[in-house]
N, CA, C and O atoms as a CHARMM CRD file, in Angstrom:
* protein
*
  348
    1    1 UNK  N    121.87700  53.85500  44.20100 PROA 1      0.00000
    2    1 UNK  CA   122.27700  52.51300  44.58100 PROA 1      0.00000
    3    1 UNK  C    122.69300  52.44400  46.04800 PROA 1      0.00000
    4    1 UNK  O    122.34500  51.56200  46.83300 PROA 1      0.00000
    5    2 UNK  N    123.50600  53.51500  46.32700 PROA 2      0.00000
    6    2 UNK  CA   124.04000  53.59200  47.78600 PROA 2      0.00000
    7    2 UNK  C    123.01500  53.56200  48.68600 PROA 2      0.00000
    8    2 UNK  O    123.04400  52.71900  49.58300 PROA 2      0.00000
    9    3 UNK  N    121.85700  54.56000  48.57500 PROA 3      0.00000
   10    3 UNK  CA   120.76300  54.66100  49.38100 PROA 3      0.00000
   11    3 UNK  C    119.81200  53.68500  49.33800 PROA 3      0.00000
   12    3 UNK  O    119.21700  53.44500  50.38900 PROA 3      0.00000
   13    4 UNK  N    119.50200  52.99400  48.23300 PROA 4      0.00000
   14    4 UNK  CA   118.92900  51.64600  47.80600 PROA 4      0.00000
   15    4 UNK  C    119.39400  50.69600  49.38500 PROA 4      0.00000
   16    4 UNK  O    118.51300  50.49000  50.22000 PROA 4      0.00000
   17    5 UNK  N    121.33400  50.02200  49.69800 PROA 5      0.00000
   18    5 UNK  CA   121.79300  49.29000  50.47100 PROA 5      0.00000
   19    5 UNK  C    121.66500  49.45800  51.65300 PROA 5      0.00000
   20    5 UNK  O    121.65300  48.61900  52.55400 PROA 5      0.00000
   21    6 UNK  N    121.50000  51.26900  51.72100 PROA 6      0.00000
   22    6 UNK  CA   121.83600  51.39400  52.90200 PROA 6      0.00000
   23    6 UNK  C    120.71300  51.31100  53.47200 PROA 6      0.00000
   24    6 UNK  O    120.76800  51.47300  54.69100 PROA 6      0.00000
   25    7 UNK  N    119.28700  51.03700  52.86300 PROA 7      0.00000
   26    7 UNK  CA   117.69700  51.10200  53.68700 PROA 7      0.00000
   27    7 UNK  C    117.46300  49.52200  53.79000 PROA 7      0.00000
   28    7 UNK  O    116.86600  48.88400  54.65800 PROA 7      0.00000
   29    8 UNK  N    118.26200  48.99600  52.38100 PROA 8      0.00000
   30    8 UNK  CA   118.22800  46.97900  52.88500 PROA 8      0.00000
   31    8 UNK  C    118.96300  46.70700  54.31900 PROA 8      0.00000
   32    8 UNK  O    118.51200  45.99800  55.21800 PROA 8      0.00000
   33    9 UNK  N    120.23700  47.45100  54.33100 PROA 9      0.00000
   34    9 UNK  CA   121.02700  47.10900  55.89100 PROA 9      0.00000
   35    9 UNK  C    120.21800  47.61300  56.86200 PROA 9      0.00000
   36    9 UNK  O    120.00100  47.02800  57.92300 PROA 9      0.00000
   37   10 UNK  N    119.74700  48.69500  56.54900 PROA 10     0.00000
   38   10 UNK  CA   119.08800  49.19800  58.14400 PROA 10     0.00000
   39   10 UNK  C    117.52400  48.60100  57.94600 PROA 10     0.00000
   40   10 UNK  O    116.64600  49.09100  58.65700 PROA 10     0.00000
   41   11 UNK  N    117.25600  47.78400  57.20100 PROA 11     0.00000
   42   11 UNK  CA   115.73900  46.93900  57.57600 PROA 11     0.00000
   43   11 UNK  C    116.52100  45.46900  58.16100 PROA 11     0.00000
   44   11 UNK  O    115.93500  44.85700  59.05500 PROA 11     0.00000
   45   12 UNK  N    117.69500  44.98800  57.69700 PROA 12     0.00000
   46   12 UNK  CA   118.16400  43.47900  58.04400 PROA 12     0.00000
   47   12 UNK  C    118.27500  43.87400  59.71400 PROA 12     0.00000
   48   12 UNK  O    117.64600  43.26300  60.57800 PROA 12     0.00000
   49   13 UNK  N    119.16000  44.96700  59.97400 PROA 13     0.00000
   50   13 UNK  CA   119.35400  45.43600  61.40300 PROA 13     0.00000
   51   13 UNK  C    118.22800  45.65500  62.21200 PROA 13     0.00000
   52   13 UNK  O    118.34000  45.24200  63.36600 PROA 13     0.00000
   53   14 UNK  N    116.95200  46.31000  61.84100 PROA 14     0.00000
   54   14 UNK  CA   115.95400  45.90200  62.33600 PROA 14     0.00000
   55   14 UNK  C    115.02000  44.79600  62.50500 PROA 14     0.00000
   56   14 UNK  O    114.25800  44.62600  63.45600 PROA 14     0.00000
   57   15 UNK  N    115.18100  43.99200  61.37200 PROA 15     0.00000
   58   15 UNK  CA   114.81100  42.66400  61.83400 PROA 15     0.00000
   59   15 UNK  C    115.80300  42.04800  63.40500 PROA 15     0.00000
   60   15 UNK  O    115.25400  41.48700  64.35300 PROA 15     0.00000
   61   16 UNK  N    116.65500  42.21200  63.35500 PROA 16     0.00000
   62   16 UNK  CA   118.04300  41.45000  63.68300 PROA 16     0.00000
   63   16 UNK  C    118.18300  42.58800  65.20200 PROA 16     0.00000
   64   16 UNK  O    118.86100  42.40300  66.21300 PROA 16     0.00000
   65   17 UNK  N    117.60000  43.33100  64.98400 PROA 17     0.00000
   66   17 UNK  CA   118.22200  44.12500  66.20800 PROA 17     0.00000
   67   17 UNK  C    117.91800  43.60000  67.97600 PROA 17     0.00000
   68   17 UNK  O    118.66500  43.83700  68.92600 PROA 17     0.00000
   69   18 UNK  N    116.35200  42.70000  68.01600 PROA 18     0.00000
   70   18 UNK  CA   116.36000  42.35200  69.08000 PROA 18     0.00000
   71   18 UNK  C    116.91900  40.86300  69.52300 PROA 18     0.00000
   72   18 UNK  O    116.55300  40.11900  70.43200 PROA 18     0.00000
   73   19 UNK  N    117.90400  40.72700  68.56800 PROA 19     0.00000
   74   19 UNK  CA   118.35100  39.20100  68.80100 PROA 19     0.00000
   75   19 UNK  C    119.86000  39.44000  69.71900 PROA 19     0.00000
   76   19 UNK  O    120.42300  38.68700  70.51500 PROA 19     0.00000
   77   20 UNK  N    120.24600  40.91000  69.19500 PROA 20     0.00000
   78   20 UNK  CA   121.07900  40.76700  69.71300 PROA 20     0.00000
   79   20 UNK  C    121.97900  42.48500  69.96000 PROA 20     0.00000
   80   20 UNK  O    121.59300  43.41700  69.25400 PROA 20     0.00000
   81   21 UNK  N    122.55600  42.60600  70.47100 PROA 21     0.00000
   82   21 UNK  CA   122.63600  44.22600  70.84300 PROA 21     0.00000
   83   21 UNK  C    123.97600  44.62300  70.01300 PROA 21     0.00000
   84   21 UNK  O    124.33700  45.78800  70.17400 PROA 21     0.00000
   85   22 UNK  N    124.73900  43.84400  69.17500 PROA 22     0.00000
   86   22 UNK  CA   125.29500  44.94200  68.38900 PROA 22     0.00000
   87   22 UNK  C    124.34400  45.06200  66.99800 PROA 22     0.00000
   88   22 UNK  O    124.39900  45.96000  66.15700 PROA 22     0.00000
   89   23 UNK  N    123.65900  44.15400  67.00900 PROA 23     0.00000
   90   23 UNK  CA   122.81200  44.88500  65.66300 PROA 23     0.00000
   91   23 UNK  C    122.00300  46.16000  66.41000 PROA 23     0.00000
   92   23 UNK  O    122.16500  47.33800  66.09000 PROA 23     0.00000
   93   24 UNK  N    121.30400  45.79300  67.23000 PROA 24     0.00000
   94   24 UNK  CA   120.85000  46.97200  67.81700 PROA 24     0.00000
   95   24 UNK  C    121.88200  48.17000  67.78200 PROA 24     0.00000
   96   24 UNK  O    121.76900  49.00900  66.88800 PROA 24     0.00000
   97   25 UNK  N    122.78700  48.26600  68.63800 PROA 25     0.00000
   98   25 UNK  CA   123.73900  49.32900  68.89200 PROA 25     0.00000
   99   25 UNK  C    124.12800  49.75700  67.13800 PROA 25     0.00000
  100   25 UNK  O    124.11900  50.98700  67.08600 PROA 25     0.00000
  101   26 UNK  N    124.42200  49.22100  65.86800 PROA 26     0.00000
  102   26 UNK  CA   124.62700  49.30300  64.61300 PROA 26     0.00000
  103   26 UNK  C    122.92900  50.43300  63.86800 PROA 26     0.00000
  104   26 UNK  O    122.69700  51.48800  63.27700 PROA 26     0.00000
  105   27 UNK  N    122.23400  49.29100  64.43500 PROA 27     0.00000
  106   27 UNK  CA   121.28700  50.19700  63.73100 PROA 27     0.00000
  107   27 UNK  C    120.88300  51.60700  64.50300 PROA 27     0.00000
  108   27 UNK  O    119.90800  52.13600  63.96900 PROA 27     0.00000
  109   28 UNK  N    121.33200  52.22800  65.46900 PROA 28     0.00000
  110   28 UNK  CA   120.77300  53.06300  65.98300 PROA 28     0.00000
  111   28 UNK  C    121.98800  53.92700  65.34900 PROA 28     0.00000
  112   28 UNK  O    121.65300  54.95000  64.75300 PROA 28     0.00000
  113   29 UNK  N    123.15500  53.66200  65.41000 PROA 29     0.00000
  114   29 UNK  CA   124.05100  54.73100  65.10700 PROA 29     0.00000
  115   29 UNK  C    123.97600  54.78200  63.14800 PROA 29     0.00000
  116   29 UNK  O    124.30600  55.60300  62.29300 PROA 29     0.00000
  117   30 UNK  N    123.41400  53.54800  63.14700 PROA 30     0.00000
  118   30 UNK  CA   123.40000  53.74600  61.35200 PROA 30     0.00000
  119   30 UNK  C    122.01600  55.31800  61.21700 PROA 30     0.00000
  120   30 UNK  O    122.08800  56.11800  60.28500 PROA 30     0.00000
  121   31 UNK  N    120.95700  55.42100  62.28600 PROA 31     0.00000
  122   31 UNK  CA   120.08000  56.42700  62.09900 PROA 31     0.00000
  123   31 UNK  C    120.43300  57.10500  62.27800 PROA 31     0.00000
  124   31 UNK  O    119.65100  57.98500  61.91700 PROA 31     0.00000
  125   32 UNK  N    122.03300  57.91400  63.05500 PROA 32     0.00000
  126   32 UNK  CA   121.80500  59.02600  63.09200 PROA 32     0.00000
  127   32 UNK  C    123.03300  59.38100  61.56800 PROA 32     0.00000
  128   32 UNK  O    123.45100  60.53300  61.67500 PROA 32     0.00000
  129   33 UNK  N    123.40300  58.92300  60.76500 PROA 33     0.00000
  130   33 UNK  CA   124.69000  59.00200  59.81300 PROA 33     0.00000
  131   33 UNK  C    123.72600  59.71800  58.73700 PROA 33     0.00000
  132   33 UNK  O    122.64700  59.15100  58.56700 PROA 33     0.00000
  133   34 UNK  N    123.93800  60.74500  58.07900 PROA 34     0.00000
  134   34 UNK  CA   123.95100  61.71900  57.12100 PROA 34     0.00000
  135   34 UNK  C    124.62300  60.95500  55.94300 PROA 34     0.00000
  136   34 UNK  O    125.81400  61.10200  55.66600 PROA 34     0.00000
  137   35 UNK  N    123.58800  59.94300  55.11500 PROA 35     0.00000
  138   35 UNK  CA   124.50600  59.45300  53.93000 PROA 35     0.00000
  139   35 UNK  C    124.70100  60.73400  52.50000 PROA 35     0.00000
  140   35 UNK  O    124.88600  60.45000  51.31700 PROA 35     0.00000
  141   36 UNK  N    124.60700  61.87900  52.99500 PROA 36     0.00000
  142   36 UNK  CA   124.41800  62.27600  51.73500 PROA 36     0.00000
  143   36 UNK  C    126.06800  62.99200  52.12500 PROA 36     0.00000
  144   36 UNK  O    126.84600  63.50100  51.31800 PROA 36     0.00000
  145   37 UNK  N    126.23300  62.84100  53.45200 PROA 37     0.00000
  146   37 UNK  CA   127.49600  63.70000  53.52400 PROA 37     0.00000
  147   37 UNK  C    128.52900  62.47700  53.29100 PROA 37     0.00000
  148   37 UNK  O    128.44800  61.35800  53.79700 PROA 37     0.00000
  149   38 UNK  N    129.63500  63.01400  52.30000 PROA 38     0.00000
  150   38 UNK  CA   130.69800  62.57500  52.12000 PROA 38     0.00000
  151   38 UNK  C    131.64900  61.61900  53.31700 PROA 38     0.00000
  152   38 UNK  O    131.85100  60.40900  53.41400 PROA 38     0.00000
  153   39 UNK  N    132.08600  62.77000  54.11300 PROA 39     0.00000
  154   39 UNK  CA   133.01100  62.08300  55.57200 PROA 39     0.00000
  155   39 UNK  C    132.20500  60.76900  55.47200 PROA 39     0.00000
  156   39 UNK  O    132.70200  59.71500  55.07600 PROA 39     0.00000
  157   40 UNK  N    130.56500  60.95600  55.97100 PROA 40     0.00000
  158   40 UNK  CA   130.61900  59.87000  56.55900 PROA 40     0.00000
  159   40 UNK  C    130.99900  58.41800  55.97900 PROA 40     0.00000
  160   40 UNK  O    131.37100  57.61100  56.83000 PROA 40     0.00000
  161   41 UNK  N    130.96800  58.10600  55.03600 PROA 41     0.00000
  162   41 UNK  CA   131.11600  56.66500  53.79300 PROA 41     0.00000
  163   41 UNK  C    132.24000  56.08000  55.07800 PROA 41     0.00000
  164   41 UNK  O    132.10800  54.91400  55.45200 PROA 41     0.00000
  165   42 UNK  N    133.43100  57.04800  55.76600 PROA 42     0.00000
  166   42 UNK  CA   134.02400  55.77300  56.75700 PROA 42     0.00000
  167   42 UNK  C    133.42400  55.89800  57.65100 PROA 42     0.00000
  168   42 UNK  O    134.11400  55.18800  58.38300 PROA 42     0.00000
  169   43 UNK  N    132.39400  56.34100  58.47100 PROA 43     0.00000
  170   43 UNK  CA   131.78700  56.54700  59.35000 PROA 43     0.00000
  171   43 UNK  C    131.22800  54.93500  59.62600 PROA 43     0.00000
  172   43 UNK  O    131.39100  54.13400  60.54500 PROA 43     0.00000
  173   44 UNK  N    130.34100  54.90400  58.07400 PROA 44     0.00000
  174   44 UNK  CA   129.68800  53.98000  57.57100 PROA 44     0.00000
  175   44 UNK  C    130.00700  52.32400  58.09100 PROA 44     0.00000
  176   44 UNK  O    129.54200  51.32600  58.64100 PROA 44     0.00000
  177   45 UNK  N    130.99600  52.83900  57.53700 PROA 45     0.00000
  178   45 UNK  CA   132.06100  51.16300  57.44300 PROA 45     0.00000
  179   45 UNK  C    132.77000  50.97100  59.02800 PROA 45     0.00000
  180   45 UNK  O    133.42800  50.01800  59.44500 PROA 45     0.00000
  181   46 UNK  N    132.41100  52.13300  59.67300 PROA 46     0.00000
  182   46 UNK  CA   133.08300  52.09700  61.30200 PROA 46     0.00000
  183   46 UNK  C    132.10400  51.75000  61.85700 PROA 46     0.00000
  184   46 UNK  O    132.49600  51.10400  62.82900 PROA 46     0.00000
  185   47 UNK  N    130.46900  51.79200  61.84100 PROA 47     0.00000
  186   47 UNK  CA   129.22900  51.49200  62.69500 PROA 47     0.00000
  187   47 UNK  C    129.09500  49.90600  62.06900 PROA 47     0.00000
  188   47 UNK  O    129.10700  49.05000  62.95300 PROA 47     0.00000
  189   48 UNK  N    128.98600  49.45700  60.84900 PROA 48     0.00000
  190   48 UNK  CA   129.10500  48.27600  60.71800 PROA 48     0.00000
  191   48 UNK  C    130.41300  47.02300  60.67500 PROA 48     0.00000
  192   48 UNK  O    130.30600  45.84600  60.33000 PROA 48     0.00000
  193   49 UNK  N    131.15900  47.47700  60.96900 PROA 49     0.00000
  194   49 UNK  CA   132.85800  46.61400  61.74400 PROA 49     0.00000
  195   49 UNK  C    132.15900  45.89400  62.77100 PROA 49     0.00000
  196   49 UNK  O    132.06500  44.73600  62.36500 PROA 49     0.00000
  197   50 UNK  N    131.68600  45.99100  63.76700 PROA 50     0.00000
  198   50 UNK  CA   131.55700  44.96300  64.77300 PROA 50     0.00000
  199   50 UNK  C    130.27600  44.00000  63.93400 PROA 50     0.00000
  200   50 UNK  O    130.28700  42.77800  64.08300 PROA 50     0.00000
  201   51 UNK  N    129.74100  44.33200  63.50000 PROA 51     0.00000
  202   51 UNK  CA   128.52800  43.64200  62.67900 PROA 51     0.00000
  203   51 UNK  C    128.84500  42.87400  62.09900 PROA 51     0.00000
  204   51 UNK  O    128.39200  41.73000  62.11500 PROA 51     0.00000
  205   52 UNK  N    129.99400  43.43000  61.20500 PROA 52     0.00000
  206   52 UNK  CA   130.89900  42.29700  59.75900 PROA 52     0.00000
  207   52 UNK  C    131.68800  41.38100  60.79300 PROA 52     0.00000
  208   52 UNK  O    131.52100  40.16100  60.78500 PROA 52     0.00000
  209   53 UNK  N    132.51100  41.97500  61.64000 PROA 53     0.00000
  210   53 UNK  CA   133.01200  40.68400  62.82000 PROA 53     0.00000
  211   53 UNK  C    132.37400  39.87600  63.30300 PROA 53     0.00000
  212   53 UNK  O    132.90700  38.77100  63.40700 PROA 53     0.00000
  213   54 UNK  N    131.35500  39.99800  63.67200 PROA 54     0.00000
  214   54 UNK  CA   130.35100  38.86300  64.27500 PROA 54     0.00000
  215   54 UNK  C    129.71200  38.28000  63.20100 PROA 54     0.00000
  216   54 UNK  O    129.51400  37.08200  63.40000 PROA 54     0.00000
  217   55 UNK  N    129.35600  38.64400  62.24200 PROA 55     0.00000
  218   55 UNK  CA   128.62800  37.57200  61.12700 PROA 55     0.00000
  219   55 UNK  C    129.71500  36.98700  60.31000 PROA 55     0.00000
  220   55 UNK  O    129.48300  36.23800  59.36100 PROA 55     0.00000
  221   56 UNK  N    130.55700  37.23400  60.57500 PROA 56     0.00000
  222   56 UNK  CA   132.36700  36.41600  59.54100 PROA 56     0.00000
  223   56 UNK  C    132.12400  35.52900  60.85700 PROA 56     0.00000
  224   56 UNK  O    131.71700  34.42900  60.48300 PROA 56     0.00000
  225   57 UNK  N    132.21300  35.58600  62.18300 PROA 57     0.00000
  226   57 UNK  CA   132.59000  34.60900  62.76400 PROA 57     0.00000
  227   57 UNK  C    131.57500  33.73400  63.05500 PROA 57     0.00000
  228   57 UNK  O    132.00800  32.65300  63.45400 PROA 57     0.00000
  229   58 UNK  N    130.41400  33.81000  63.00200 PROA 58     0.00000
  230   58 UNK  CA   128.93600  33.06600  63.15000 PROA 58     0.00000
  231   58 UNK  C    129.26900  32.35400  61.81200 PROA 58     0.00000
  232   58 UNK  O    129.28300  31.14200  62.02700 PROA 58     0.00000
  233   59 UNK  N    129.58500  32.68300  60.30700 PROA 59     0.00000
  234   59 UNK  CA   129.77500  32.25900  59.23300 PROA 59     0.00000
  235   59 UNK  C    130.81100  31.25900  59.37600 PROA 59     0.00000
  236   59 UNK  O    130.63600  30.11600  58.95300 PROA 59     0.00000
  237   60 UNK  N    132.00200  31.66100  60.01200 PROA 60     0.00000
  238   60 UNK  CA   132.88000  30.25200  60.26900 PROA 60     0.00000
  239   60 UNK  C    132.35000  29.13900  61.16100 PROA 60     0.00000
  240   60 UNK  O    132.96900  28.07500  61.14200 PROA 60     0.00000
  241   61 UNK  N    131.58200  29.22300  61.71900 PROA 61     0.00000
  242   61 UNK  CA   131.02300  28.44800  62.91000 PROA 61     0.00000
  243   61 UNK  C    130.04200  27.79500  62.00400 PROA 61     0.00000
  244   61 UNK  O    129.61000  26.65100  62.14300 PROA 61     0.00000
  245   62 UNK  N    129.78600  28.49500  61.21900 PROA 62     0.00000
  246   62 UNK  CA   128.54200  27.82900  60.01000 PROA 62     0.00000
  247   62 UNK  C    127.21300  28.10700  61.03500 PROA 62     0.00000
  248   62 UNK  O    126.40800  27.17600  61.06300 PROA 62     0.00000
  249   63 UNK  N    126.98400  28.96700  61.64900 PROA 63     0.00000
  250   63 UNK  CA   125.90100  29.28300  62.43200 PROA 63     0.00000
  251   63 UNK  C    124.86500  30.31400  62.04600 PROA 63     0.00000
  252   63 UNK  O    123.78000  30.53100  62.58400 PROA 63     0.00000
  253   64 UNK  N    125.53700  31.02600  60.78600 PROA 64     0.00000
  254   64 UNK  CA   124.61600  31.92100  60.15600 PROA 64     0.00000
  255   64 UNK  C    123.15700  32.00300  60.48400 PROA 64     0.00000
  256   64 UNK  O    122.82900  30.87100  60.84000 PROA 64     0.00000
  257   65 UNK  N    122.14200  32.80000  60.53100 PROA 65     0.00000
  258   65 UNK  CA   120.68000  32.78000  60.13100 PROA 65     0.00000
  259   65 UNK  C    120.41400  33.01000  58.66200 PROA 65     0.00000
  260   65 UNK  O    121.36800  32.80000  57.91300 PROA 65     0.00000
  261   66 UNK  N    119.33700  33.38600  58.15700 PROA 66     0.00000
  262   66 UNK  CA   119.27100  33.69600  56.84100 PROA 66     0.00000
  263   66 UNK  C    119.43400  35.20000  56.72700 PROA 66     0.00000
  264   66 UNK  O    119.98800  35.73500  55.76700 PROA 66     0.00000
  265   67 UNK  N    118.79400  36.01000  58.01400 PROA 67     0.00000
  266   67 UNK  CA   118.51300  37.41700  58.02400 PROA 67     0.00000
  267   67 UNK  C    120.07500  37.65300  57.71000 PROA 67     0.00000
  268   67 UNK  O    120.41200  38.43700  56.82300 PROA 67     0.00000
  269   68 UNK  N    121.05000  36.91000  58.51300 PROA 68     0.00000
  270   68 UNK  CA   122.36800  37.38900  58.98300 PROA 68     0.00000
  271   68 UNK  C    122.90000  36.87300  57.71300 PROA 68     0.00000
  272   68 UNK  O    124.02000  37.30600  57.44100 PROA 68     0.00000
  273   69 UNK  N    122.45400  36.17300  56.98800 PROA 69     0.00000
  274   69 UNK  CA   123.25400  35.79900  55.74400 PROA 69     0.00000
  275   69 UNK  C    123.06800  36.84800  55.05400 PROA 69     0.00000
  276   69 UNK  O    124.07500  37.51400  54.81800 PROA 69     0.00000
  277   70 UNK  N    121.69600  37.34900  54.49200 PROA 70     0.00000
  278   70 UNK  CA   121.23700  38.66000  54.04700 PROA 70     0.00000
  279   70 UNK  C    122.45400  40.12100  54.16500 PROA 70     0.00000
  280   70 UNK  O    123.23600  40.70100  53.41100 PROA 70     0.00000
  281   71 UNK  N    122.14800  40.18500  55.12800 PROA 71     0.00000
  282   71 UNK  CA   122.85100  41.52300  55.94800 PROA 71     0.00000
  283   71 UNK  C    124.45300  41.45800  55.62700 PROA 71     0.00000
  284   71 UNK  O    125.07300  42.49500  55.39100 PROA 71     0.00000
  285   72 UNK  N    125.04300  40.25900  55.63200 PROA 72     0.00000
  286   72 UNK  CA   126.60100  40.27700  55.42900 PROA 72     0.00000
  287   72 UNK  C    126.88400  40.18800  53.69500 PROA 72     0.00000
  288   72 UNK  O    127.83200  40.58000  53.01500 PROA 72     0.00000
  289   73 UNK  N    125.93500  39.66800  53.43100 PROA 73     0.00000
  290   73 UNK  CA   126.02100  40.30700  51.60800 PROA 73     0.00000
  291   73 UNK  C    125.73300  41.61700  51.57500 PROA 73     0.00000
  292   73 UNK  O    126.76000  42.23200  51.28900 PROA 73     0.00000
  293   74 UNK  N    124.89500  42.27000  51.72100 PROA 74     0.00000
  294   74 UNK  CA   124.39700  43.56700  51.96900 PROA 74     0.00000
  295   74 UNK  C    125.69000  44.90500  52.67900 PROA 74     0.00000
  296   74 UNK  O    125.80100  46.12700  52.58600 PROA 74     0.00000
  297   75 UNK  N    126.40000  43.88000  53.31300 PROA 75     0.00000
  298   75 UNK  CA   127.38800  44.69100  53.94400 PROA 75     0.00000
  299   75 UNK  C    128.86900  44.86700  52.90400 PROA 75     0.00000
  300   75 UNK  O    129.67700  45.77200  52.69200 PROA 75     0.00000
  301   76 UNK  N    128.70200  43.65300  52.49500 PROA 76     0.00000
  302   76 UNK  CA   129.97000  43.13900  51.22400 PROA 76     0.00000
  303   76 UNK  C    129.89000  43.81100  49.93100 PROA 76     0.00000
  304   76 UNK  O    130.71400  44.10100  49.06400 PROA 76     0.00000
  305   77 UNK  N    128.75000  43.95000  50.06500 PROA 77     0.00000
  306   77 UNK  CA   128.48800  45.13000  48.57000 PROA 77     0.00000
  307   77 UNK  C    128.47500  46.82900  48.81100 PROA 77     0.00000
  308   77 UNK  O    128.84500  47.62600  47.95000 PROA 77     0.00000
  309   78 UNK  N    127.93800  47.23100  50.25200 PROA 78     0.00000
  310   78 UNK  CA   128.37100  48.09000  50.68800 PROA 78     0.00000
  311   78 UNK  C    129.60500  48.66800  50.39900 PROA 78     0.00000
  312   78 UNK  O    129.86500  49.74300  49.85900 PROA 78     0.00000
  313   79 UNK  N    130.44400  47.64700  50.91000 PROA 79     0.00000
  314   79 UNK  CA   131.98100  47.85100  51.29400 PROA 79     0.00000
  315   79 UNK  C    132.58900  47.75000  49.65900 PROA 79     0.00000
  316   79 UNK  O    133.63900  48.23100  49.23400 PROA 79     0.00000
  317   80 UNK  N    131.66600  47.04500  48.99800 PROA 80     0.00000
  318   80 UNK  CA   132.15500  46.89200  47.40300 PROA 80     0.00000
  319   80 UNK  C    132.40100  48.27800  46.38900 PROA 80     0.00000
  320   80 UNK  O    133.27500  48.46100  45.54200 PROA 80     0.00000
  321   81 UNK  N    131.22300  49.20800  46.84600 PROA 81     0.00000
  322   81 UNK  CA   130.85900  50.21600  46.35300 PROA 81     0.00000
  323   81 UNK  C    131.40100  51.19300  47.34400 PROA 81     0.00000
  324   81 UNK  O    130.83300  52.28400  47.36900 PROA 81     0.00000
  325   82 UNK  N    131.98000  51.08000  47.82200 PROA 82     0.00000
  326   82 UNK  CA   132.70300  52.30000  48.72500 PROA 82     0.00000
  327   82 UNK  C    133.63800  52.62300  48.05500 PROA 82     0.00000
  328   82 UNK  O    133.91400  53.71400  47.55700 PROA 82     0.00000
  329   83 UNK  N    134.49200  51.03200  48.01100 PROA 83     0.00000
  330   83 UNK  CA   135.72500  50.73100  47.77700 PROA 83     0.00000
  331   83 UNK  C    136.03800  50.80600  46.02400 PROA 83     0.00000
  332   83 UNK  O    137.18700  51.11000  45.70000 PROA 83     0.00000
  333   84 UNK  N    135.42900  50.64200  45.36500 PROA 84     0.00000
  334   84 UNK  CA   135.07300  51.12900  43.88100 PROA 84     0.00000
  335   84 UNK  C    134.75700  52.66600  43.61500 PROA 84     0.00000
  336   84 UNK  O    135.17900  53.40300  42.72500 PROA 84     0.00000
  337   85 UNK  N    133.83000  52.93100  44.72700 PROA 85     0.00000
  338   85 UNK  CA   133.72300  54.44300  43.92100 PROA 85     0.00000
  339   85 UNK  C    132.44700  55.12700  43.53000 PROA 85     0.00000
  340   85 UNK  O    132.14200  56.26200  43.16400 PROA 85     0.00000
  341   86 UNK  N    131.67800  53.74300  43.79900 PROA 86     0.00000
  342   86 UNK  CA   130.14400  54.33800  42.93600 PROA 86     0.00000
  343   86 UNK  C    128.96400  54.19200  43.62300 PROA 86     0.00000
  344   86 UNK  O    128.08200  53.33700  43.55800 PROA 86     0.00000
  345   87 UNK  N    129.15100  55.52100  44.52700 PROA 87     0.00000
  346   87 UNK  CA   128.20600  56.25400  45.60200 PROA 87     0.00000
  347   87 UNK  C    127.31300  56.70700  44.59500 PROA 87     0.00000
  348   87 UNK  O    126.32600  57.37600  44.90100 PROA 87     0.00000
């Protein structure tokens, strides 16, 4: 399941990456993260923080895209399954 989200986030980030440079800067450091290693799960949640900040605040602005609507569910379930347990 984990590896399932984590290839939907890093395709939304590649859609999304030339719009704007923290998706870019997100998806490049999401390629180099080792999901099979443990540590990283906060690693995880530290390369996508500026990502979740900017699409919470595009979301209050009601400025969303669809990709970016995508990606911040994608990130919310991420963070769902971290935070639950079921890597």
């Amino acid at each position: 399941m984990l590896l399932h989200l984590l290839t939907k986030i890093k395709d939304s980030l590649t859609d999304l990456a030339g719009e704007n440079t923290i998706f870019n800067v997100a998806y490049d450091a999401l390629k180099q993260i080792d999901c099979d290693d443990v540590k990283s799960y906060q690693s995880l949640k530290d390369v996508l923080s500026d990502c979740y900040k900017y699409l919470i605040e595009q979301e209050s602005k009601g400025q969303l895209t669809l990709n970016e609507r995508v990606l911040l569910n994608n990130i919310d379930r991420l963070d769902d399954l971290l935070v639950e347990g079921r890597m």
